[in-house]
C-alpha positions in Angstrom: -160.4 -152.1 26.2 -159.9 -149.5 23.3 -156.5 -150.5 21.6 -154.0 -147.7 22.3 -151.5 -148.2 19.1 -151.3 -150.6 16.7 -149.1 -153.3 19.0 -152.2 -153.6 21.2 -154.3 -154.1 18.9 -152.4 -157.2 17.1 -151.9 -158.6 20.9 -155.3 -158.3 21.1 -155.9 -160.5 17.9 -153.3 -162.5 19.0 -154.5 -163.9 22.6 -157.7 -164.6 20.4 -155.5 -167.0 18.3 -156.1 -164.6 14.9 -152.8 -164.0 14.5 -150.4 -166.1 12.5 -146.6 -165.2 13.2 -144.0 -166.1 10.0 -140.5 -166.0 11.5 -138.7 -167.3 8.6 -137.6 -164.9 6.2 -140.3 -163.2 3.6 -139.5 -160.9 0.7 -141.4 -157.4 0.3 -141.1 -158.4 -3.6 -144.5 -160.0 -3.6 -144.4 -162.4 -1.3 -145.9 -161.3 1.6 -148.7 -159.6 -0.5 -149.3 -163.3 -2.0 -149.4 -165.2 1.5 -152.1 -162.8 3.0 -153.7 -162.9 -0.1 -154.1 -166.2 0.4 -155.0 -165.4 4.1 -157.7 -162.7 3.2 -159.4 -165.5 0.5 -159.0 -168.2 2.9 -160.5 -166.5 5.9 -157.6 -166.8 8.1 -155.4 -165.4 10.4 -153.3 -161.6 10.2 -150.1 -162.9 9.0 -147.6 -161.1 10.9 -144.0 -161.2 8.8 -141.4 -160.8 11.4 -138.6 -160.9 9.2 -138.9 -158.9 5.9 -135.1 -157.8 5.2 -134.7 -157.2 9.3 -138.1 -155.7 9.4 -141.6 -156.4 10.1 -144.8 -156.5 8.1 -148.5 -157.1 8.8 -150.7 -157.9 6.1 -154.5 -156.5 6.3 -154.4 -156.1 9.8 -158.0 -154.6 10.1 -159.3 -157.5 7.3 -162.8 -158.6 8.9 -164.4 -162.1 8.5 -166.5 -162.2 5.4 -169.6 -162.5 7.1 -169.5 -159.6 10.0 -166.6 -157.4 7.7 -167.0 -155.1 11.2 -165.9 -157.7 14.1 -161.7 -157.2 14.5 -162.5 -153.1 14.1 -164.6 -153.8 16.8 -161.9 -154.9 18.4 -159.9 -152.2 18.2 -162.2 -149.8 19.7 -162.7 -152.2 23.2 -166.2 -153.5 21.5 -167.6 -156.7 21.8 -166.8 -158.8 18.8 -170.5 -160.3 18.4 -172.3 -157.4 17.8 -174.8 -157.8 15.2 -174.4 -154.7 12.8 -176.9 -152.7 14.0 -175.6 -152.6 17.4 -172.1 -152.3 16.7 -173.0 -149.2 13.8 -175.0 -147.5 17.1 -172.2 -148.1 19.2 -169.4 -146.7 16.9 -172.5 -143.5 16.0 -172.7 -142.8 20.1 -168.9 -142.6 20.2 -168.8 -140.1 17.1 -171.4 -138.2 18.7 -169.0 -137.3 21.8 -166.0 -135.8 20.1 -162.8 -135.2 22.3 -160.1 -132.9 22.2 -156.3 -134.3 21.5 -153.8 -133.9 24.0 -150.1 -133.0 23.3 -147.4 -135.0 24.8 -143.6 -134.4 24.8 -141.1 -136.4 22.9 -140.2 -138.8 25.6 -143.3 -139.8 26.3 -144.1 -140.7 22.0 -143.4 -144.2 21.3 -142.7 -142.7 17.0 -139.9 -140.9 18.7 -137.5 -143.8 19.6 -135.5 -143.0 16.0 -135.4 -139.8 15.0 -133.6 -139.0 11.2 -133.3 -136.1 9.4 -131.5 -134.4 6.9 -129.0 -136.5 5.5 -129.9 -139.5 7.5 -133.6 -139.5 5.9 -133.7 -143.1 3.8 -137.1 -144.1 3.0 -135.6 -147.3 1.8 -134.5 -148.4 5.1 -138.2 -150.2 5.3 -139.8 -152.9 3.7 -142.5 -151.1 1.8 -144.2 -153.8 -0.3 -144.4 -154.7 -3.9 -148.0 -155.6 -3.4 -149.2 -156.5 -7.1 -147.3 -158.1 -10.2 -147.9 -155.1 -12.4 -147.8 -152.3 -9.6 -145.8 -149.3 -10.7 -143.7 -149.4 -7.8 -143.6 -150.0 -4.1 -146.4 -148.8 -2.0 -147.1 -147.0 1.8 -151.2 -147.8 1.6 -152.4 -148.2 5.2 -151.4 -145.0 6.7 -153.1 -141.7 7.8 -151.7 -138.8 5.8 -152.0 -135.3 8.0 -152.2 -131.7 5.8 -153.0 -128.2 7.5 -155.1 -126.2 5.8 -153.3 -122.8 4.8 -156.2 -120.5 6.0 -157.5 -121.9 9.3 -156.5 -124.2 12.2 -158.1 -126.7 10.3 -155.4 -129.7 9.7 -157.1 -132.7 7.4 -156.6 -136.8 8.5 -157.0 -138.7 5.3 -156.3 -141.7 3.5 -154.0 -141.2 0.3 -151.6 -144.2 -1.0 -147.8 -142.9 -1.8 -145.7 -144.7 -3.9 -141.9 -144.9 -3.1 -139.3 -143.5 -5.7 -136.3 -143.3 -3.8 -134.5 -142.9 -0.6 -136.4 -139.1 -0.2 -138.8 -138.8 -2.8 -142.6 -140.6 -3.2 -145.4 -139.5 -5.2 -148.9 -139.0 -3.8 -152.1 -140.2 -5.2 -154.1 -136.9 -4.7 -157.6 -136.7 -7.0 -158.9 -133.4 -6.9 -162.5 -132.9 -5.6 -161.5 -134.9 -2.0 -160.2 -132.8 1.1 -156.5 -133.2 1.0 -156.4 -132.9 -2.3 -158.4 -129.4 -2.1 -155.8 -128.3 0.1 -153.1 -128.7 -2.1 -154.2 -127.7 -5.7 -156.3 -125.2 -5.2 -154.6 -123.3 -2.2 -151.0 -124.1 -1.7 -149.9 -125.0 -5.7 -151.8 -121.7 -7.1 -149.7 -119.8 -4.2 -146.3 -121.7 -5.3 -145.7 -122.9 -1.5 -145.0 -126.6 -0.4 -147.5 -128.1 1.4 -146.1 -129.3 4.9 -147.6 -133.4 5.5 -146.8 -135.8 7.7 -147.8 -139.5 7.0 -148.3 -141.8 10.2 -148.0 -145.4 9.6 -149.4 -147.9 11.6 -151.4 -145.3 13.8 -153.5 -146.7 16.6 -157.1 -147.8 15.4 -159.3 -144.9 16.4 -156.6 -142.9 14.0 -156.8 -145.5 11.0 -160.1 -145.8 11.3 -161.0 -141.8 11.6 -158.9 -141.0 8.3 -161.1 -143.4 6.0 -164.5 -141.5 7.6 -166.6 -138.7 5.5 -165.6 -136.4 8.1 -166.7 -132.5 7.3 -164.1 -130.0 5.4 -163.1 -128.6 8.8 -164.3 -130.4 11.2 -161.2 -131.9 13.7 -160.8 -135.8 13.1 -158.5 -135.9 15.8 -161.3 -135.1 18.1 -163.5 -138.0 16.2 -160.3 -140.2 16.7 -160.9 -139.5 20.4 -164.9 -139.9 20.5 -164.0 -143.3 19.0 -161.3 -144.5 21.5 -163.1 -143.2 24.3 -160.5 -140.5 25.1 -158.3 -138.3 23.6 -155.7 -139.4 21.4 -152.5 -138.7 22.4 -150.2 -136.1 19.7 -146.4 -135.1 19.4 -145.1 -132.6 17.3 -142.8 -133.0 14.5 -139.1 -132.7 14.1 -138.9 -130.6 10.7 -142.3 -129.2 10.4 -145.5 -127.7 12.9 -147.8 -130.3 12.3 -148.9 -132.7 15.5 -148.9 -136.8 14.6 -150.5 -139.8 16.7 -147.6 -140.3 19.5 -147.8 -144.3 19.0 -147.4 -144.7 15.8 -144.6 -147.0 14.2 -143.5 -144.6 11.7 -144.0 -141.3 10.8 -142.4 -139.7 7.4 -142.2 -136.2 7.9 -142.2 -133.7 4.6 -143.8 -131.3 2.4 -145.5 -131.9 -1.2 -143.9 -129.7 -3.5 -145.8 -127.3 -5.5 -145.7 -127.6 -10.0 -143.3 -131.1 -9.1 -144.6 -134.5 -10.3 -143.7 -138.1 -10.6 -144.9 -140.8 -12.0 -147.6 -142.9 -9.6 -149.1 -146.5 -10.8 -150.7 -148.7 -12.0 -151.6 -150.3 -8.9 -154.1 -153.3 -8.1 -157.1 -150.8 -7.2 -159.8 -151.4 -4.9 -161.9 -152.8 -7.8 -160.3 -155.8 -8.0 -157.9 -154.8 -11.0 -154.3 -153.6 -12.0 -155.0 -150.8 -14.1 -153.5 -147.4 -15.6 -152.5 -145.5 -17.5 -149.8 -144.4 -15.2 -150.1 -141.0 -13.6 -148.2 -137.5 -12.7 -148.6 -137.4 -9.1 -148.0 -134.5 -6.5 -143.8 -135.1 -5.2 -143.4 -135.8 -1.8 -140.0 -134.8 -0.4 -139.6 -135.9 2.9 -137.3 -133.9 4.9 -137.9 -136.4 8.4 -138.6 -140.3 9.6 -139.2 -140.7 13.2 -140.1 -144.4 14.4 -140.5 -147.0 16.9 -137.6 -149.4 17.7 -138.1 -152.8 15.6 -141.5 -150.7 13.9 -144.8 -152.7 12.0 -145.7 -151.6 8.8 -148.9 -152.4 7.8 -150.4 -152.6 4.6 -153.3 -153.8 2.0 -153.7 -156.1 -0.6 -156.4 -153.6 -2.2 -158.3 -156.3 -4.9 -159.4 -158.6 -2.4 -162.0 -156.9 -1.0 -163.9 -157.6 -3.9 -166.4 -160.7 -3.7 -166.5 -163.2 -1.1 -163.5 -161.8 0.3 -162.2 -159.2 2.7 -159.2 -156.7 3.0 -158.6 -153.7 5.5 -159.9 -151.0 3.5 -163.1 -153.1 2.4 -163.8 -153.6 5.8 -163.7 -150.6 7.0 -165.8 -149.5 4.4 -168.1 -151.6 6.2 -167.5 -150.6 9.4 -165.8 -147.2 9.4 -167.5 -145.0 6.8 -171.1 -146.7 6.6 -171.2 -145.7 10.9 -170.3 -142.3 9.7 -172.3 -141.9 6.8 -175.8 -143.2 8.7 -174.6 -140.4 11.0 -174.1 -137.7 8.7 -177.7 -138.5 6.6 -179.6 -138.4 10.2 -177.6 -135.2 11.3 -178.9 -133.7 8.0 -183.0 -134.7 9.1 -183.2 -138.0 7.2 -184.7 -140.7 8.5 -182.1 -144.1 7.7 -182.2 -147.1 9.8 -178.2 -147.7 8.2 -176.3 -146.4 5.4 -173.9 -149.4 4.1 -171.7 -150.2 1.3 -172.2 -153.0 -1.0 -169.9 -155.6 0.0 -168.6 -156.5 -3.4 -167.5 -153.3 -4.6 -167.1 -151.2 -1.2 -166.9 -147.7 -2.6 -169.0 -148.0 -5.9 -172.3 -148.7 -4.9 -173.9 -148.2 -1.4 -177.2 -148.9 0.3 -179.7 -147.2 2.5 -182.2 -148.7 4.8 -185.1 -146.6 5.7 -188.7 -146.5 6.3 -189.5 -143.6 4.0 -190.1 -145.2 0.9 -191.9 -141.6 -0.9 -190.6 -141.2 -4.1 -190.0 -137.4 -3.8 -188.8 -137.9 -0.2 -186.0 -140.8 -1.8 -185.7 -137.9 -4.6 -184.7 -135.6 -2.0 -182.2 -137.6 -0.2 -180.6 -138.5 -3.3 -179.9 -135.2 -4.2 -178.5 -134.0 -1.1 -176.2 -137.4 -1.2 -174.8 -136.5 -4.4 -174.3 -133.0 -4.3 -173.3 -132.3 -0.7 -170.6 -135.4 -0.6 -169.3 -135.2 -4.0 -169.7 -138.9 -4.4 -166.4 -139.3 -6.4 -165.7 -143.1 -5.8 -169.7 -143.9 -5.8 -171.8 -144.3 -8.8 -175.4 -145.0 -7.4 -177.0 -145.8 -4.4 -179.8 -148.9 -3.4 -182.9 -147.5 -1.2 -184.6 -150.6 1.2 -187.0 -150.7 3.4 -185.9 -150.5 7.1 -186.0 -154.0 7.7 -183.3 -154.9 5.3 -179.5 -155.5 6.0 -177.8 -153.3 3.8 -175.0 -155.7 4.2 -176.8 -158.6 3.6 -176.0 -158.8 -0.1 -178.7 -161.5 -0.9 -181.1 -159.3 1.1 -180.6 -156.2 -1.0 -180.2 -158.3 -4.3 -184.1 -160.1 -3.0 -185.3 -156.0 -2.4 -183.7 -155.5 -6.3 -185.5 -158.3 -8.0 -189.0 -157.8 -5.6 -189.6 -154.2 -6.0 -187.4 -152.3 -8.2 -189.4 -151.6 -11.4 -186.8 -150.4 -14.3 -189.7 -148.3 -15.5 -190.2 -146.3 -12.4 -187.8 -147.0 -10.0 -184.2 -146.9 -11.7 -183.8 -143.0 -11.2 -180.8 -141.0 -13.4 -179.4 -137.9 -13.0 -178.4 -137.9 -16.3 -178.0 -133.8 -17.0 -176.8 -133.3 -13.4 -173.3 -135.4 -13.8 -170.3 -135.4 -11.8 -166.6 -136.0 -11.2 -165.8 -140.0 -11.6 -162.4 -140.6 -9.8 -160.1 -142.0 -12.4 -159.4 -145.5 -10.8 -162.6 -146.8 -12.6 -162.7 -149.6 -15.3 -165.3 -148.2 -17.6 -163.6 -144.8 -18.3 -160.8 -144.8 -21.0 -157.2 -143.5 -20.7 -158.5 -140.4 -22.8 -161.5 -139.7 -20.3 -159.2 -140.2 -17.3 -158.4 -136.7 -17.5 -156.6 -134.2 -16.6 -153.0 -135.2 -14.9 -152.3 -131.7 -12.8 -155.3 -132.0 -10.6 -155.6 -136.2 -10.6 -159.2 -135.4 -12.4 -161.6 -137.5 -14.6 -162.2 -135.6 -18.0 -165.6 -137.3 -18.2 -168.0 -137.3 -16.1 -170.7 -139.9 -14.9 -174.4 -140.1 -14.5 -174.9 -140.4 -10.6 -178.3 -142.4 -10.3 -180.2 -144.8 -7.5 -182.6 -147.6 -7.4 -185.9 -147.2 -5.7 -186.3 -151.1 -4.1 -188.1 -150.2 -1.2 -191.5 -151.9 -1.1 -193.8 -148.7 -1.2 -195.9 -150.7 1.1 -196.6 -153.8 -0.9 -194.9 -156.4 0.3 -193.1 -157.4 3.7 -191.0 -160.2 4.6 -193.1 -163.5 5.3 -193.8 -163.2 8.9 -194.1 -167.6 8.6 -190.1 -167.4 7.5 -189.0 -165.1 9.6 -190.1 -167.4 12.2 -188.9 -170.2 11.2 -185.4 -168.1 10.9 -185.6 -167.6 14.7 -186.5 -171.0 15.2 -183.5 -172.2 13.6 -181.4 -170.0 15.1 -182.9 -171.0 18.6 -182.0 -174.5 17.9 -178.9 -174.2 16.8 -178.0 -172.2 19.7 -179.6 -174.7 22.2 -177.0 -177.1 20.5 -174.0 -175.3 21.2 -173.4 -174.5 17.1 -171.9 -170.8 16.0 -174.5 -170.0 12.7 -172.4 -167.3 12.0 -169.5 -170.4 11.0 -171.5 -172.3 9.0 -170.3 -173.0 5.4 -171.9 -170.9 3.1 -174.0 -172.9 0.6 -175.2 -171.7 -2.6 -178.4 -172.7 -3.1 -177.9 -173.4 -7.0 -175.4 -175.2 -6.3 -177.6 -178.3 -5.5 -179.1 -180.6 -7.7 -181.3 -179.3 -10.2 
């Protein structure tokens, strides 16, 4: 059964025995970023913090095992939790394929209107919000879905934007011109002088979460996606102090408007690449003018850095299994032929790969270009072309494709006149080329290039191995042992 909020979904983890409750007390200074961590290195549980100054906590609720990064999002949308990637990435592309419609239901009947506060009875620092990373600039909201109308159309935007807390009204928005949200807001409400109305729900029901991450169109509904994912259509209820609709079941939903010409200072933070870094930044002002919640509400929230490696966090899994279903989508909806279009599990949004059985140089040429100028490609720097029969998440697959059949002299491919944006959360870029701090912009730009380690035709897997894989498997099975549990041995780590 699809997961209908965010409780549901953690009592779904939880008759599964994934989810580890921590009654005794837990600070939002640290600790409780530091014990799921732990969790997300170790493998383990969702720690659920039940008492965080009278509050609760849950850390990387969404956090998929490191081998199948896609089985607790599976979860949350009612699918089977075995599903080898290609199925589950088919199943998640049907539901995307069958869009439906939101529904509006009155304020009784919308769990995020249990407490309502405004005006003078707005305190943002009535929650928990974590201190996730010695270093951080300040205490973060990461794991939310932030909601912006465009001033033009009906078209209102679902997106993922951190916000850092500054006070009991005030946050700042990481906004990096070039995405959707963004847009909205530099290039149509600030150069009109008028506040941007936003709502951010936290702890939104899965199909939600998971919708704000995806590469949906500029104007295309993600509340209808939302739906198409769940199965049906996800319930909304207006807002108290603006017009804007928000997921009824949320926990929490801070109501406000971004201000136009206002900044404050946002970061450093410990960024998806698996670093604290700067220099800190003017961001966008939020002031929020409404909270509405749940009695006893969840916050959720990610330990962004330890998604990169061997381990897992929410957003680095649903990388995996949010935006790589959406993306194989989008490249087939435009007339390419891709088996799967996947990130690279170490760094989730710099690199990505795509399996597919057109391994033409001008027809890999072609798809390239339509990648990187049609998506903007702000977080990724190059992509890794396979041949169909590869896992794109199978990192030693990809890396076997890499050393097999990419040739540096024909098959590294640059773009090296035709750069583009970088996002400033990058390592390589200095504080000079981090750009411009009005519009959240890179100065520099980067080269946008891919790798050409498809075959051509050469070379297939050895059809002697691959039955001895099955083989294995078949015995293994036969004996009652889970292969996808087995330790993980490296084979240099043996004797030499």
């Amino acid at each position: 059964m699809t997961a209908d909020s965010l409780r549901q979904y953690l009592q779904t983890l939880e008759t599964r025995g994934e989810i580890h409750r921590i009654s005794e007390p837990v600070s939002w200074n640290l600790e409780a970023s530091a014990v799921t961590m732990l969790a997300n290195t170790e493998d383990s549980r969702i720690p659920l913090f039940e008492d965080v100054d009278g509050a609760r906590l849950v850390g990387d609720p969404y956090r998929g095992s490191q081998r199948r990064p896609w089985d607790r999002i599976a979860l949350g949308l009612g699918l089977p939790p075995d599903l080898s990637y290609e199925e589950y990435y088919e199943a998640v592309i049907e539901r995307l394929n069958d869009p439906k419609s939101p529904t509006t239901v009155e304020a009784d009947d919308a769990p995020c209107k249990d407490v309502v506060e405004t005006g003078d009875d707005v305190d943002l620092l009535d929650f928990p919000w974590p201190y996730i990373h010695a270093g951080d600039g300040g205490r973060y909201s990461n794991l939310h879905t932030l909601i912006a109308p465009d001033i033009d159309s009906e078209w209102v935007d679902w997106s993922y934007h951190r916000s850092m807390i500054h006070d009991d009204e005030t946050a700042s928005v990481l906004l990096l011109a070039g995405e959707q949200t963004p847009n909205l807001y530099y290039y149509k409400y600030e150069r009109r002088d008028e506040p941007m109305p936003v709502a951010i729900a936290v702890g939104a029901e899965p199909a939600v979460q998971y919708t704000s991450v995806m590469w949906i169109p500029t104007g295309r509904d993600e509340a209808e996606f939302a739906g198409g994912l769940k199965g049906e259509p996800i319930e909304l209820v207006e807002c108290e102090t603006n017009d804007l609709r928000v997921p009824a079941t949320a926990e929490l939903v801070i109501e406000g408007e971004i201000v136009p010409n206002e900044r404050r200072d946002e970061g450093p933070f410990g960024d998806y690449f698996g670093y604290v870094h700067g220099p800190r930044r003017s961001m966008p002002l939020l002031r929020v003018t409404g909270i509405t919640h749940q009695q006893d509400p969840i916050i959720p929230f990610c330990v962004e850095g330890t998604g990169v490696g061997y381990s897992e966090n929410s957003t680095s899994s649903m990388e995996a299994g949010c935006v790589g279903p959406d993306a194989t989508l989008g490249l087939r909806t435009a007339g390419f032929d891709v088996e799967c279009c996947a990130p690279w599990k170490s760094t989730p949004r710099t690199v990505y790969t795509i399996a597919t059985p057109s391994d033409e140089n001008g027809y890999l040429h072609e798809l390239a270009n339509f990648i990187f100028t049609t998506w903007g490609m702000l977080h990724v720097d190059f992509f890794i072309f396979v041949d169909a029969d590869v896992d794109p998440l199978d990192q030693r697959q990809v890396l076997e494709a890499l050393t097999l059949h990419a040739d540096p002299d024909e098959d590294f491919h640059q773009f090296g006149v035709e750069t583009m944006p970088k996002v400033p959360l990058n390592i390589y870029q200095t504080p000079t080329e981090k750009g411009d701090v009005q519009t959240g912009t890179s100065k520099a730009k980067t080269a946008k290039a891919y790798i050409d380690a498809t075959s051509d035709g050469s070379a297939t897997r050895d059809s002697a191995d691959t039955e001895l894989e099955y083989r294995a498997q078949e015995i293994l099975e036969s004996a009652g042992v889970d292969s996808e549990k087995l330790p993980f041995v490296d084979p240099g780590e043996g004797e030499r």
